[in-house]
N, C-alpha and C positions, 0 to 999 in steps of 0.2 A: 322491624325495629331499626332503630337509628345502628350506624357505625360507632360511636362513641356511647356504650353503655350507661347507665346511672348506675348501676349495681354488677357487686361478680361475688357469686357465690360458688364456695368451693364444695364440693362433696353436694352428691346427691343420694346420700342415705335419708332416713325420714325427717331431721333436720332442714334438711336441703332441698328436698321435695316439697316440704310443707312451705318454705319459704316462698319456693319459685311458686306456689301455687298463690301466693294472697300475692304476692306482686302482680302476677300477670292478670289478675282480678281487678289488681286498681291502675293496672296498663301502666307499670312502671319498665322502661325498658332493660332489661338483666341478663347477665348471660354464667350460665350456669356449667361449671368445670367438673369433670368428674374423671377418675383413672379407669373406670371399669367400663366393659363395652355397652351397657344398658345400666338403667337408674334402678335404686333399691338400697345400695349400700352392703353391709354384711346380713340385717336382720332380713332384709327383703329382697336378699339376692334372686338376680333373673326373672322376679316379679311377673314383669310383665312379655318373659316367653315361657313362664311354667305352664304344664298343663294342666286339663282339672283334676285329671288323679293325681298328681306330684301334690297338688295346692291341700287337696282333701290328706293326703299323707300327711303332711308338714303341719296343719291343725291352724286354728282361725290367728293365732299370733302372726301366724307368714301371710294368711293372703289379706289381713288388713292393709296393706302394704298394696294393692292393687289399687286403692282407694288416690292414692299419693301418685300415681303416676300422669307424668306431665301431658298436656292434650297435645297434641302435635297438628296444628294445622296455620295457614297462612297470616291469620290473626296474631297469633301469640305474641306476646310482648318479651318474652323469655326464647333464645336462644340456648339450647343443651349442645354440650360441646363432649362428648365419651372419650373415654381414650384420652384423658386429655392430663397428665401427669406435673402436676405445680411443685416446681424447687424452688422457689424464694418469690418471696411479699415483701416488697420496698416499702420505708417507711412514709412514703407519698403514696404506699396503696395500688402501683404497677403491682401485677402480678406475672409473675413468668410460669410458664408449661411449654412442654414440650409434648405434639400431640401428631403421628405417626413419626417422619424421618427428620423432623426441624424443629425449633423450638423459636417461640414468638412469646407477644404479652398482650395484657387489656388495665388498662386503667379506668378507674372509676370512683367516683367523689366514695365510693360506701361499698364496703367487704363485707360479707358473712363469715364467717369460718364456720363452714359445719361437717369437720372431716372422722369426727365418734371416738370412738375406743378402739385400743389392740387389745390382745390378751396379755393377759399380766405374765410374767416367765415364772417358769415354776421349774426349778434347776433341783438334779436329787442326783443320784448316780446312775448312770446307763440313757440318760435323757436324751442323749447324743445319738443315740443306736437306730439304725435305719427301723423302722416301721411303729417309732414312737412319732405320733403328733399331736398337733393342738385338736384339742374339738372342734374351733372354727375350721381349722382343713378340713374335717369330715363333712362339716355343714356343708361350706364350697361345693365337694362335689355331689353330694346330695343334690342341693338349690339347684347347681348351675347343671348340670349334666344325667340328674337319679339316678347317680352312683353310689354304690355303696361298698364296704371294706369284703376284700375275700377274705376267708378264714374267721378264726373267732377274735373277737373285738374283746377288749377292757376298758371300761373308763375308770379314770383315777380323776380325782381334784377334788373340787367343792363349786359351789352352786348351782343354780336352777337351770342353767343349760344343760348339764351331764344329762338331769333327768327329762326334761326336754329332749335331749338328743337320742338320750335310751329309749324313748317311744316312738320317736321316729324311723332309725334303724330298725326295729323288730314291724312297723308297720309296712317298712319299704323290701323286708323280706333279708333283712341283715340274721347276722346270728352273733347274739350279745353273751357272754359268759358271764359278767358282774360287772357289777359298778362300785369300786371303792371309791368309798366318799371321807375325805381326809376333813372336814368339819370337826375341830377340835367341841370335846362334849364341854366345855365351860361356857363356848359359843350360845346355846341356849339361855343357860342362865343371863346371859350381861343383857341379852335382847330383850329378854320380860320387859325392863323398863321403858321399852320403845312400842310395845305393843298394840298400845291403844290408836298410836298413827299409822299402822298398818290397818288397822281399822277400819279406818276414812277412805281407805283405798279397797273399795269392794272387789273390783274385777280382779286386780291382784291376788289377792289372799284365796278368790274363787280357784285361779289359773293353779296356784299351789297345789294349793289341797287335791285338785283335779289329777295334777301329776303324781303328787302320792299313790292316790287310788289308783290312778293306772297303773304303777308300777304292783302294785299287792295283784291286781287282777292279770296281769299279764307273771305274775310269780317269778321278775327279775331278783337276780342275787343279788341282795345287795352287804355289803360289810362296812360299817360303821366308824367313826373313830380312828382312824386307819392312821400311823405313822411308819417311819422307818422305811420308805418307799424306796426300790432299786430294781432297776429295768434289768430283769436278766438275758444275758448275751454275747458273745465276741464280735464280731460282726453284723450280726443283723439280732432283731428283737425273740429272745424265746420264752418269756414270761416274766410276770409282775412277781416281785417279794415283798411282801409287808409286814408289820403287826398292826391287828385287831383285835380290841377289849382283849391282850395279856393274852393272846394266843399268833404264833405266827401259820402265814399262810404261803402257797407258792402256784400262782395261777399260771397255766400254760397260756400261751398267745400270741399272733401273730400280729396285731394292730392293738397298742395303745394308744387310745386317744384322751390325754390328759387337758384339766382346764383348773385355771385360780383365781375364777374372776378377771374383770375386764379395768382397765383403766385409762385415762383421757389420753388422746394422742395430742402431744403439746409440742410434736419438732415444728407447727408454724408458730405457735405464741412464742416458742422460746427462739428463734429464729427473730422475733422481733424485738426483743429484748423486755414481753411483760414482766411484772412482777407476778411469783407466783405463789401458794401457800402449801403447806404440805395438811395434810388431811389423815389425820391417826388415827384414823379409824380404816376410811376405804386405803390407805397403805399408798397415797400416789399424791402429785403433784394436779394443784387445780391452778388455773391463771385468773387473776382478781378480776374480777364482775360486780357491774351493781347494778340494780333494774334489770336482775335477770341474767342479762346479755352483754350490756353493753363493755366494753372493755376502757381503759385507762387512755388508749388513742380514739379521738373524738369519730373516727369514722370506720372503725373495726366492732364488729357481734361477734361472738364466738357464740353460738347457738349446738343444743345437743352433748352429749357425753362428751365431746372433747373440752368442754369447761368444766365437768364433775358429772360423775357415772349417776344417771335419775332414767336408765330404761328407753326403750324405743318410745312409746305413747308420749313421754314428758318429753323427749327429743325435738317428738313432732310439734306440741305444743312450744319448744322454746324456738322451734326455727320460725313457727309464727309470729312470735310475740318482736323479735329479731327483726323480720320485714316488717310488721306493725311500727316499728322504732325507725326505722329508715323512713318510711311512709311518710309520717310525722314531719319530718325536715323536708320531704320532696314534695308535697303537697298540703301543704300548710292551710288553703283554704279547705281543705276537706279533713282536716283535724278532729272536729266532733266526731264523727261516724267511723272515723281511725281508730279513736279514742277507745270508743264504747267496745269495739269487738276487739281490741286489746284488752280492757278488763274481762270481758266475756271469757277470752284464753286464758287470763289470769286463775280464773276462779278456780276454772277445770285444772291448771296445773297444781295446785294449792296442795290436794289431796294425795296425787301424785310424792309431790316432795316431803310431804310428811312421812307415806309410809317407806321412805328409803332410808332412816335412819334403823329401824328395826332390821333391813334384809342386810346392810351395812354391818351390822354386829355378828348378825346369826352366819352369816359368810364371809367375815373376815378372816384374809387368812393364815394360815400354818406357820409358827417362827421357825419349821423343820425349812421353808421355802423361799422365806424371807432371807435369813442366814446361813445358807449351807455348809454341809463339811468341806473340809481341806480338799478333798480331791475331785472334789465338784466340778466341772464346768461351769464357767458363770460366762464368761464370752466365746458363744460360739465363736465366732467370725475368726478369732485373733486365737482362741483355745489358751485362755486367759482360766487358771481355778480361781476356786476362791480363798486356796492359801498362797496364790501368788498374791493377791490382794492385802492379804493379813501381811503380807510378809512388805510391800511397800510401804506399810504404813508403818512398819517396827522402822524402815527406813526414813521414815519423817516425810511420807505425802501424806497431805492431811487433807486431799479432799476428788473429786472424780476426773476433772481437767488434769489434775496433775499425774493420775494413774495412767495419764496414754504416754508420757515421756517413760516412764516406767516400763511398760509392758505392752501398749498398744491399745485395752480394751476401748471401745466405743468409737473406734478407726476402721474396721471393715465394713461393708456393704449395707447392712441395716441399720447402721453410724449412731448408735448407741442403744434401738430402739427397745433389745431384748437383753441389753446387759444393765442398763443403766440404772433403775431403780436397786438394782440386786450391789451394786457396786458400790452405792451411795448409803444403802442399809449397813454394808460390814464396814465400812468405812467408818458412820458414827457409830456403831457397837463398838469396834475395838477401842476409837478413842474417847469413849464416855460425851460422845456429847448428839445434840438433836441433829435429824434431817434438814431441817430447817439452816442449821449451820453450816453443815457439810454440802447442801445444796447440789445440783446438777450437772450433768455435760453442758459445757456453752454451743451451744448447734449453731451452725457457720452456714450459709447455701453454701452448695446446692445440699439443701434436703434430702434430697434424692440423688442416686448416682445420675450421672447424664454423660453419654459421651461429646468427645471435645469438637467432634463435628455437627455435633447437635448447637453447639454454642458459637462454631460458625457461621453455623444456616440463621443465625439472630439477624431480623432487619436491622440496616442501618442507625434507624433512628432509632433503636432502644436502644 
């Protein structure tokens, strides 16, 4: 491929895969930035050094994902760049990374963004406590290494990962005690009315029901309804406290792996200053799109769950539709034939995005998570509560930028990514007014930490 790219696509989850894979089809030169040391992303982590029993453990959702991996030979039109960690996207479209000890850029007339979702924070009392983590940690070392947790495991949260993951673990020889599933029971009820575009999406509702059954047939605990969650412990993790259906309970255990749903990673759109819209239902910030992908800067796609959470499969399909849109502009005399296999993506995501308003409602989550008590933790990094929060605003901050003069939150190391929604929720609770008002952290590069000799080793000419 030439030195001067046509395209940089960031993130090589199924987004990002899917993309690099129809460019290098219509020999578009691209080069494709990713922080992890092999492609996959989180859904398909290690992909392609799993082995076959890991892939057979993990169940046909992981090894679709072998499908997406890039051909690696002297032909390719696509350059993968691993290891390669992006803190700021100029609004001319440079893009900077830093990838081993220096940090450089690539410019190019057309971006993708296709960097997914984080986990949503799910703040309760004891969160903080050594051997409480996210589900996706557990995935990680699962995927990346078929590791699995010593001692006996809990999952706590809501959605279809937990139980995803409870089959996994018990198949890779974990030892599961229960799954508290904090899915508030109204949840059901408000879904009914979205029922029917779950519908349209057969393989989905199959995958569901599948994991149901596994869980009855594998005779996992499971408890229901679950609130009032608190990590018991002084030091390290010694068990879950809840209430279920009007009775309390108190599990022993040494690994909590909690999850509350996923939502967009938007530190590059908001680092560019999009416009973004709050989404009341999925609980997060989406950045405005239309055609899909395109975004509001004539030559940025944000493709995949970091525009609005629609699933791995519908990821893949929007990092297509994303290079289909680029296409268009870089090869104009082959337009038609562009055209046609962008409706062809179109169709197939159609059904996709219907039935996400149903799983939207039925795992929206918990206002125990959303808003937590006084003595909560809500920023790690800074050990910010959340009646330090209430309490700035009796102070007259009235909105998340102005909470860091205050107190600090969304200033350390993950520079707001796991306090921020939670901060911008109590925020318009106390003061009666919308998300939408109270709005976001302003994210500044670097994105990411980098040291100052990294910004050294920068060529001249950038």
């Amino acid at each position: 491929m030439s030195s001067q790219p046509q395209l940089v696509i960031i993130g090589a989850g199924p987004a990002g895969m899917a993309a690099a894979s129809v460019v290098n089809e219509l020999n578009i030169n691209a080069v494709v930035l990713d922080d992890q040391p092999t492609s996959g992303g989180q859904i398909y982590r290690a992909i392609g050094s799993s082995s076959e029993t890991l892939r057979g453990l993990l169940g046909t959702s992981y090894t679709k994902g072998k499908a997406l991996l890039p051909i690696d030979n002297a032909s390719s039109s696509v350059k993968w760049v691993h290891g390669a960690s992006v803190w700021q996207v100029d609004q001319d479209g440079t893009v900077y990374y830093t990838c081993g000890e220096g940090s450089t850029s690539v410019k190019a007339n057309h971006v993708i963004v296709a960097t997914g979702a984080q986990e949503r924070p799910m703040p309760f009392p004891g969160w903080t406590l050594p051997g409480v983590m996210t589900a996706g940690a557990v995935q990680i070392a699962l995927k990346s290494s078929g590791l699995v947790p010593d001692g006996k495991v809990v999952l706590a949260g809501s959605g279809p990962l937990l139980y995803l993951l409870a089959i996994q673990l018990l198949k890779a020889g974990g030892e599961l005690s229960a799954l508290v599933d904090t899915t508030p029971r109204s949840n059901g009820v408000r879904s009914i009315t979205s029922l029917l575009g779950m519908l349209q999406a057969g393989e989905l509702l199959r995958d569901g029901i599948g994991l149901l059954f596994e869980m009855r047939k594998r005779k996992i605990k499971r408890y229901r309804y679950a609130t009032d969650l608190e990590a018991m412990g002084d030091s390290q993790l010694a068990g879950l406290r809840f209430n279920s259906q009007g009775r309390k309970h108190e599990l022993d255990c040494s690994i909590l792996a909690i999850h509350n749903g996923v939502v967009p990673n938007v530190q590059i759109s908001r680092q560019l200053g999009l416009m973004h819209d709050w989404h009341a239902v999925q609980r997060c910030w989406h950045p405005q799109r239309h055609d899909i992908t395109q975004t509001e800067l004539p030559w940025l796609q944000i493709a995949g769950d970091g525009g609005g959470i629609y699933g791995a499969e519908a990821s893949k399909l929007q990092g297509e539709l994303a290079a289909y849109s680029v296409a268009t502009i870089l090869q104009a005399d082959n337009i038609s034939a562009i055209s046609t296999k962008k409706e062809r993506t179109l169709k197939a995501l159609l059904p996709l995005q219907s039935a996400r308003p149903f799983i939207d409602k039925l795992y929206a989550p918990s206002a125990e998570f959303l808003i937590p008590s006084d003595d909560t933790i809500v920023c790690r990094c800074e050990e910010v509560t959340a009646g330090d929060i209430r309490q700035f605003v009796e102070m007259g901050c009235a909105g998340p930028n102005q909470t860091k003069a205050f107190g600090r939150p969304g200033m350390g190391p993950c520079q707001g990514r796991y306090c921020g929604l939670t901060v911008s929720e109590i925020i318009a609770k106390e003061r009666s007014v919308s998300m939408q008002e109270v709005g976001y952290y302003r994210i500044r590069p670097p994105i990411k930490p980098i040291m100052l000799a990294e910004l050294a080793a920068l060529p001249e000419d950038n």
